[in-house]
N, C-alpha and C positions, 0 to 999 in steps of 0.2 A: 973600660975605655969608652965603647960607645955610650955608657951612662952620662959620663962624661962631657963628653961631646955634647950632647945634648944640652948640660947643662948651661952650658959655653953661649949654646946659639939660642938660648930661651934668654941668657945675661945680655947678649947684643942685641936681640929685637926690643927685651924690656930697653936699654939705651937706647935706640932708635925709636921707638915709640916716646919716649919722653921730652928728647930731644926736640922731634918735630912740634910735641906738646908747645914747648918752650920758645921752638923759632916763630910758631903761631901765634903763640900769646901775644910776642913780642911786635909780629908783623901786625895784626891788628889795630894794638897801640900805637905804634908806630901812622898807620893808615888815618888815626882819628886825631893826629898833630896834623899832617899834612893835610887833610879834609878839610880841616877848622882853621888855620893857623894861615892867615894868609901874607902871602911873601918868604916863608921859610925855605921853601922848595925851589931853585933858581938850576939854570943852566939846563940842559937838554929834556929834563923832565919836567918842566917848568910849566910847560902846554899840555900835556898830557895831564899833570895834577890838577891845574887850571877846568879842563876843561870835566873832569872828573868831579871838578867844586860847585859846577853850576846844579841849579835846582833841577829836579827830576824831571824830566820831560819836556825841557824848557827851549829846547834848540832846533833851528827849523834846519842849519846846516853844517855841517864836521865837514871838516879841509884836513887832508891829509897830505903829506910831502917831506920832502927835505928843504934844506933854507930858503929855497927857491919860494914856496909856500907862505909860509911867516913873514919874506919878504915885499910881498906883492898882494896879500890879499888884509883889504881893512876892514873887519866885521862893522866898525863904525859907520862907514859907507852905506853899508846894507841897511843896517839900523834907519840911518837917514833919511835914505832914499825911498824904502820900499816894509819898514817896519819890521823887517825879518833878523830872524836872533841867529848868531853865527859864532863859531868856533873854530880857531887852527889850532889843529893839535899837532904840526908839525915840527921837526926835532932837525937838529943838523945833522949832515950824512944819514937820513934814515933809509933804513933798510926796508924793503918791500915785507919782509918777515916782519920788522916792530909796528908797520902800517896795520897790517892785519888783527897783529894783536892787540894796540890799542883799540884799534875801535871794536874789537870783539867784547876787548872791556867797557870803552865807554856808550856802549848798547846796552848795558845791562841796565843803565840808569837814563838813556835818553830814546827816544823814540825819532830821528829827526826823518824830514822829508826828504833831504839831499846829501851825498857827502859827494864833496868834490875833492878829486886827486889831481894832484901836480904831477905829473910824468918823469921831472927829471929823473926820481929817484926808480923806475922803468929799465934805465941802465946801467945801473948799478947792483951788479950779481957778486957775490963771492964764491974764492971758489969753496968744491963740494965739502972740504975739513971744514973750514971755517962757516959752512953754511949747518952744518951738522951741531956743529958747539954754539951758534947763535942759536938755533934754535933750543937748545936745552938751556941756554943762557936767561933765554928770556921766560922759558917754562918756568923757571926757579923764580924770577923777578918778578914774575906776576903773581904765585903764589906766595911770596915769602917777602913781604917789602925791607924787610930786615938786612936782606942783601942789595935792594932794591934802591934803597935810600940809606946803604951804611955810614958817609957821610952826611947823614943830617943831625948827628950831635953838635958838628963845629955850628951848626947855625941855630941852637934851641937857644933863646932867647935875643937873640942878636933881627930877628925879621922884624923889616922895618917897610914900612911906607912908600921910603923913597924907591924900595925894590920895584917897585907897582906903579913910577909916578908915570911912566909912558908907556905902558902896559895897557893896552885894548882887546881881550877877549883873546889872545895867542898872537897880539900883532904888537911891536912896540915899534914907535914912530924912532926913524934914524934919518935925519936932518944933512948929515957929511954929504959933499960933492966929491966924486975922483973921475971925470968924464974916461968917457969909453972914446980911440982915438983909431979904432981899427977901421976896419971897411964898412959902408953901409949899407953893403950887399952882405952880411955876414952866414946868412944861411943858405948861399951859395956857396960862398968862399969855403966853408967851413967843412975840414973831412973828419968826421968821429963817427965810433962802433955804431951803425945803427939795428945792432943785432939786440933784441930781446930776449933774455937768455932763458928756457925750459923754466929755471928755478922761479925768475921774476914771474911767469907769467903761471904756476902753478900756484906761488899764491895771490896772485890778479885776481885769479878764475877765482880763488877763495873768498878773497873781496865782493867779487863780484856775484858769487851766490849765496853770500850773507845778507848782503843788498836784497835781493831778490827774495830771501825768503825773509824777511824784516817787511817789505812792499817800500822798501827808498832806491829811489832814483840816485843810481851813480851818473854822475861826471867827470869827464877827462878834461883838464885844461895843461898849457904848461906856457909859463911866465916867459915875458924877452928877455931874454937873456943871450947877448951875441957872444959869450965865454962859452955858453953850456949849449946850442943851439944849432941844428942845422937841417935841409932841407932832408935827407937823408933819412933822419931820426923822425921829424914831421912826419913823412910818407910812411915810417914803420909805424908808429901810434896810429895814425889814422887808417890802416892796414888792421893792426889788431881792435883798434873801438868798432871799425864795423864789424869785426868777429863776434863781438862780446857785446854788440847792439846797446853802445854807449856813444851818446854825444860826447863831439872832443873840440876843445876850441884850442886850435894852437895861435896865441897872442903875438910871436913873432911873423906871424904874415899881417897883422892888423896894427902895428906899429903907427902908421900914417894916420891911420883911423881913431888909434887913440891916442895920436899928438907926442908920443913918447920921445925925446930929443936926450941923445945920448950924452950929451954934451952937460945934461943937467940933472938927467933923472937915475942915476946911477952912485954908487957912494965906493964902489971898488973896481972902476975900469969895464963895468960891463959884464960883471958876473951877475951881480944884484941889483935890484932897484932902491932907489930911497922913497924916502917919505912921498915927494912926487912924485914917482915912478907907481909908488903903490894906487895912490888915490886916482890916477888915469886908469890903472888896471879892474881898479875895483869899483871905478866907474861903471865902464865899460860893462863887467861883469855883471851887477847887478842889473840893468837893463838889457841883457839875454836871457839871467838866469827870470827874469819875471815872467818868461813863458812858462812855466814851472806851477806859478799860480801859486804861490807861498804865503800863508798869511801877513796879514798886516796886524801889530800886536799892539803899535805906538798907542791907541787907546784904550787900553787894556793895565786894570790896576795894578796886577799882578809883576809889569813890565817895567813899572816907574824905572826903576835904578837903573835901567836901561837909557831912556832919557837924562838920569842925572847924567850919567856917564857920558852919553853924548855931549852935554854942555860940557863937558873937563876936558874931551879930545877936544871939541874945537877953539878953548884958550888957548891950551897946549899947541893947536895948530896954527892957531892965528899969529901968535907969538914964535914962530918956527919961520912963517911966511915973510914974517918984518926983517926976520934976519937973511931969509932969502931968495932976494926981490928978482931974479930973474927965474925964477918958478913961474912957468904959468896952469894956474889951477885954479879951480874954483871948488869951494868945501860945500 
């Protein structure tokens, strides 16, 4: 019987060992469509594979966040302004645990000077089950793309162009108005949890001492946002950034400063920014983050397609501006 037995669990491991053989092979494969194949990859991983596409070492900053993130920050801008190559790799609803692990992934390939964090996603904890299965969720998802992208057969051969046409480095321009009609004291008015929860800030600290032993400079920013925002939550971030001897710019006290008018720069009542909204922000940003001292790349051969690209966002933007004319922005 125990001969047996044994024989049983030398059959299961042979199956388990072959298995993972097979899920590997297949995750791989799978890793070298989504690498090469641009536009197959769409919806929340979309930034993340994006920014996993760029050339090796090529990025001076990673943006990490939830929507708030992708909505407010224009690598373009940067580009423009200050010659600096930039990335958001933010996701919608993301989790402090998937912040971590992208960019623990996309360090393996990039070296940047900076990554800058949106904060919304700060409070946003789950509880302790569901923080236990997220994490083994994404352990599998990082090693095994197979589960990672099991939905990317509906799209092998169908990626198109036009997936990409307002697609800017993890920022796609969204042109809708839906003014914000609430108070313009909003981060007084406003009462939300501004508790930090244990879990967010254990993998903070994690972030935050991958930064440090990498030698990049983290940043805390978090977007106006009068949906998501309040004076409360401001005083806790900026409470833990001196903890963690991180610069934090919270943009909803500098609204007036960067002209922000809720009336036009918003495309859902003041949760998110539009395309206005972002370009004020990433204004704004790029002339802080220059104390930073980031290179300038714009003459730099290696960087060309950087510059095409910049010519295509600002047709794209010019043609966004005609349609509308009570924007006030300048590109």
């Amino acid at each position: 019987m125990h001969a047996e037995a044994k024989k049983h669990a030398v059959r299961f491991l042979a199956f388990v060992l072959i298995l993972f053989a097979v899920l590997k092979g297949i995750s791989i494969g799978i890793d070298g469509v989504c690498l090469k194949k641009k536009g197959i990859v769409t919806g929340r991983l979309q930034n993340v594979v994006g920014c996993m596409n760029e050339p090796a070492n090529s990025l001076d900053i990673v943006v990490l966040g939830d929507s708030e993130s992708y909505n407010s920050f224009s690598p373009m801008i940067f580009w423009k302004n200050n010659g600096v190559t930039s990335y958001v790799m933010g996701q919608s609803g993301q989790q402090i645990t998937e912040a971590y692990n992208n960019l623990s992934e996309v360090l393996t390939k990039q070296n940047p000077r900076l990554v800058l964090l949106e904060t919304n996603m700060l409070f946003r904890s789950p509880a302790a089950v569901s923080d236990k299965a997220n994490v083994l969720y994404h352990a599998v998802n990082q090693n095994f793309s197979v589960f990672r992208f099991h939905n990317l057969w509906k799209r092998v051969g169908k990626a198109s162009s036009s997936v990409m046409d307002n697609f800017f480095k993890g920022y796609t321009i969204v042109e809708n108005v839906n003014a914000y009609e609430g108070s313009a004291d909003y981060m007084a008015v406003n009462k939300k949890d501004s508790q930090i929860s244990d879990h967010v800030r254990k993998y903070t600290q994690m972030i935050a001492d991958l930064c440090k032993e990498k030698n990049i400079q983290l940043v805390f920013y978090t977007a106006p946002s009068p949906v998501n925002s309040c004076m409360g939550m401001s005083r806790a971030v900026t409470a833990y950034a001196k903890e963690l001897g991180v610069p934090y710019y919270d943009l909803n006290l500098k609204t007036a400063e960067l002209g922000i008018n809720w009336q036009t720069d918003t495309y859902d009542k003041g949760d998110h920014l539009n395309a206005s909204g972002a370009v004020k922000v990433s204004q704004y940003l790029s002339r802080q983050l220059a104390a930073f001292h980031l290179p300038n790349h714009q003459n730099e051969t290696a960087y060309q397609s950087w510059a095409r690209l910049e010519k295509d966002y600002e047709i794209r933007m010019m043609a966004v501006l005609e349609r509308n004319t009570k924007w006030q922005i300048s590109l």
